[in-house]
N, C-alpha and C positions, 0 to 999 in steps of 0.2 A: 711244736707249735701250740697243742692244745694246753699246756703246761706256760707258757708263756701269756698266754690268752687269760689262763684263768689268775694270773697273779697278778696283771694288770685289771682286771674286776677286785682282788680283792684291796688293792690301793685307791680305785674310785668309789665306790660304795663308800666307805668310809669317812673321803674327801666330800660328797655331796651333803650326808649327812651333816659332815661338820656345817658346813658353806650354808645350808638350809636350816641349820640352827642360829651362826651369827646372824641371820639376816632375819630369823622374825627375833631375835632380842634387839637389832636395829631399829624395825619398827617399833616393837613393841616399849622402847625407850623416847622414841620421837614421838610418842604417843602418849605417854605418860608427861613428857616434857610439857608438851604442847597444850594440854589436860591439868597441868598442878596452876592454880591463881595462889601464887608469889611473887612479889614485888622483884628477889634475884632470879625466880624464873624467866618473868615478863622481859627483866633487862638482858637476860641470855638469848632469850627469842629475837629478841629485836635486833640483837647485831649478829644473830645467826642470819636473818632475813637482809640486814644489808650486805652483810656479804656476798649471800650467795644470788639473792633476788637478780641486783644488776650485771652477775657473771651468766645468766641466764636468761638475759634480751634477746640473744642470737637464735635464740631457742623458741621463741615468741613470733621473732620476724614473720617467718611464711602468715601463721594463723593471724598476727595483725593486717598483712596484707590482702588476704584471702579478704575477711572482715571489710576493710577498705574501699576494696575491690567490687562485694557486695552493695555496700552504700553505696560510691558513686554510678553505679548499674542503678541503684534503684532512684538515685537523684536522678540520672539522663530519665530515665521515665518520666518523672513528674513534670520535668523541665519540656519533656516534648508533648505530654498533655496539656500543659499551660500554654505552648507557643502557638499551639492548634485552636485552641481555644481564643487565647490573641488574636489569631489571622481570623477567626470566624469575627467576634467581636470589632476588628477592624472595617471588613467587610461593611459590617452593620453602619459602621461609623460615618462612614463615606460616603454610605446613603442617606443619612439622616442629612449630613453636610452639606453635601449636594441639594436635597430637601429641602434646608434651611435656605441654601445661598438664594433658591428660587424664588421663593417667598420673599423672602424680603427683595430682592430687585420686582417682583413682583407686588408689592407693597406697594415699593416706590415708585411705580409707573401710575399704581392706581392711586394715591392719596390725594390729585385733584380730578377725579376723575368720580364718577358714578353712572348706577344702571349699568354695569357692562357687560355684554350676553358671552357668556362663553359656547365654545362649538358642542353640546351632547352627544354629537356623533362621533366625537373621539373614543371609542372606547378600544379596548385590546382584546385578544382569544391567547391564552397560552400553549405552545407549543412544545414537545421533549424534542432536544436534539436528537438523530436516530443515528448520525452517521457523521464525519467529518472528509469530504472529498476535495480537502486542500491537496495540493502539488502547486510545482514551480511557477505554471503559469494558468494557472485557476486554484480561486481561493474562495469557499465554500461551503454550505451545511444544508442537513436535510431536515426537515420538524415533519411529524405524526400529523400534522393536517394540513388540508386541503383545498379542494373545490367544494366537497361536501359542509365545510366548516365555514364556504363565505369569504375564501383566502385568495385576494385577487394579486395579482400581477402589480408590483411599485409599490406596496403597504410596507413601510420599515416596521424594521423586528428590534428588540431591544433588550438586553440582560437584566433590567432592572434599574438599571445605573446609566447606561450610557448606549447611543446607538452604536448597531452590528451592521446592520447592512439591509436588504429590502428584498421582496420578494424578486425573484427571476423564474421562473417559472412553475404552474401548479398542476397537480396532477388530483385524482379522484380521493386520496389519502393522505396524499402525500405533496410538498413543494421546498423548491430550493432557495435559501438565502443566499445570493450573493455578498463577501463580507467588504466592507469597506476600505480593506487593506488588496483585495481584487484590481487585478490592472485597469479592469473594463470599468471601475467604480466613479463616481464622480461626485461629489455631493456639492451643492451650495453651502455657505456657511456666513456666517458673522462672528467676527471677534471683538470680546467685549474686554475692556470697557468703549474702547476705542470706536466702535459701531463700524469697521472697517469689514468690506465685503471681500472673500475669497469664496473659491474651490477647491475641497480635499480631496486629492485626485490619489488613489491608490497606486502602488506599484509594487506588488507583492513581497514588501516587508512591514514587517512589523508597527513603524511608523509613517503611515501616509503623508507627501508632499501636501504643503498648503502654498499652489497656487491663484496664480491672478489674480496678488494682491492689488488696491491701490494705491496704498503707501506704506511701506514698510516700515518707517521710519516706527508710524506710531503704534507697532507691533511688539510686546515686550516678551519673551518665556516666559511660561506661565499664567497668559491671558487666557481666556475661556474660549472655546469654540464650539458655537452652537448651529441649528441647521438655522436658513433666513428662511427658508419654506417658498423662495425665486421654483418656479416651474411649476408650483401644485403637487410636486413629487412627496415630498414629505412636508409634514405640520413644521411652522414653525416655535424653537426656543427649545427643539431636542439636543439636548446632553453630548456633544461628540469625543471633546475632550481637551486638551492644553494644547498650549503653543511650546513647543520645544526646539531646538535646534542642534542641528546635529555637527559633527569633527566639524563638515567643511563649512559650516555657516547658514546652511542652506536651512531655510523654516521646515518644521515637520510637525506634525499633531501627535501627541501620545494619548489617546486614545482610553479615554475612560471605560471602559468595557473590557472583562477580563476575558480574554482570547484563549488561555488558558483553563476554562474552565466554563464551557457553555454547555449548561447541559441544558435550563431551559429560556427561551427565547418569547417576550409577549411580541405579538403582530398588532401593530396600529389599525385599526380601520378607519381608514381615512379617505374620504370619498372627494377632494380635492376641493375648492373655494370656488363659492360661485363666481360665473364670470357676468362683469355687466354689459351687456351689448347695445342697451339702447341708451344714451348719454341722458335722453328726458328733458321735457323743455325749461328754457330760460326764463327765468320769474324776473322782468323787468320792477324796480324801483318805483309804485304812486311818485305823481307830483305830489307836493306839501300843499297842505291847501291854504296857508298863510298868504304862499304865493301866489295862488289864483285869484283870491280873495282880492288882493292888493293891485292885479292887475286889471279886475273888473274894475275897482274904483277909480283907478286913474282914467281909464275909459271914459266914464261918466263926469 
């Protein structure tokens, strides 16, 4: 065995050296090939390189796909920085939108119109959502202030955009919005252009019924729905949201206010419209005194 052993060493010894010799004169001639500038060099390299280059694609695959792979990773990146950025930007837009449609209907009411007082007691208190106590049948939120902050009972709360719902009860820090999509919800409204009066009566989805129309006819998807400010509960020409309609026909409002995303809520303060109670007396018409005049003379 150990005779056998060593005769098979001395036939590989041998063989390696050979093997480790052809192979640095293989380099060291692809080297020199590669290294001489001659014009029959250049054209030997060149169809050594077509040969062998595209029998060596398969050999590339994984690393181009890796490569690939890389890019479109870092493309979804950039794509989902952008669309974030989109939906913020949209956001913005909507507001400004909204902003503008106001103005200008409000333009349009006052271009024969002057001196007109608006109410200074409109102002808001912002609120941070603290908490969301929606379920099946109450739909709701809680904001960081209170009684201490001035926060009464019926004062609507608002995202920015669009009305949420109004206050339901307040506590020394703390009070609950009831939201608009709430069973117990009610609101008056007007839909525009139409000047048709409904009620947007919640039923805890998503899309509030727009009840007690008085003519539906001249109701279209996509007319505006704003509060009429009927009851003193809320200010009127607040933001509610569209006329939509849903499978079976039935009218609904879609709701300009993102339900999905309240975190904070401004509170109206709104101390209701005075009421007139005393009608005040009737300013009768002077006779003309043309007439009087004319009557004394025929007199005489």
């Amino acid at each position: 065995m150990a005779k056998d052993r060593s005769q098979r060493d001395d036939y590989t010894t041998p063989l390696r050296r050979l093997l480790l010799g052809i192979l640095c004169l293989c380099l060291l001639a692809i080297f020199l090939v590669w290294r001489i500038d001659s014009p029959r060099v250049e054209r030997f390299r060149a169809q050594v390189t077509d040969k062998v280059v595209p029998n060596m694609s398969w050999a590339m695959a994984p690393v181009t796909g890796a490569i690939n792979l890389i890019r479109d990773f870092q493309s979804y990146q950039r794509l989902a920085e952008q669309n974030r950025d989109l939906r913020d930007e949209l956001r913005q837009m909507q507001a400004w939108k909204e902003a503008a449609l106001q103005l200008e209907q409000e333009n349009a009411r006052l271009l024969d119109l002057s001196n007109v007082r608006l109410d200074p007691r409109l102002t808001y208190i912002t609120g941070v959502v603290m908490a969301d106590s929606g379920s099946p049948f109450r739909q709701s939120v809680l904001l960081n202030v209170g009684a201490r902050d001035g926060i009464v009972d019926g004062w609507a709360a608002m995202d920015g955009i669009g009305l949420v719902g109004r206050i339901s009860g307040t506590g020394e820090t703390t009070s609950r919005v009831i939201l608009l999509t709430d069973a117990a919800s009610s609101v008056p409204a007007t839909i525009q252009p139409s000047g048709q009066g409904a009620l947007v009566a919640g039923d805890n989805s998503a899309a509030p019924i727009l009840d007690f129309l008085e003519n539906t006819d001249l109701v279209r998807p996509g007319d505006r729905v704003i509060s009429s400010g009927d009851g003193g509960v809320f200010p009127a020409g607040l933001l509610i949201g569209q006329v939509a309609a849903d499978p079976s026909g039935r009218l609904r409002v879609r709701l300009a206010a993102d339900y999905e995303r309240l975190e904070f809520l401004r509170v109206l303060r709104h101390h209701g419209t005075e009421m007139i109670s005393d009608p005040g007396s009737i300013v009768t018409p002077l006779a003309p005194r043309n007439t009087a005049q004319s009557g004394v003379l025929g007199d005489e």
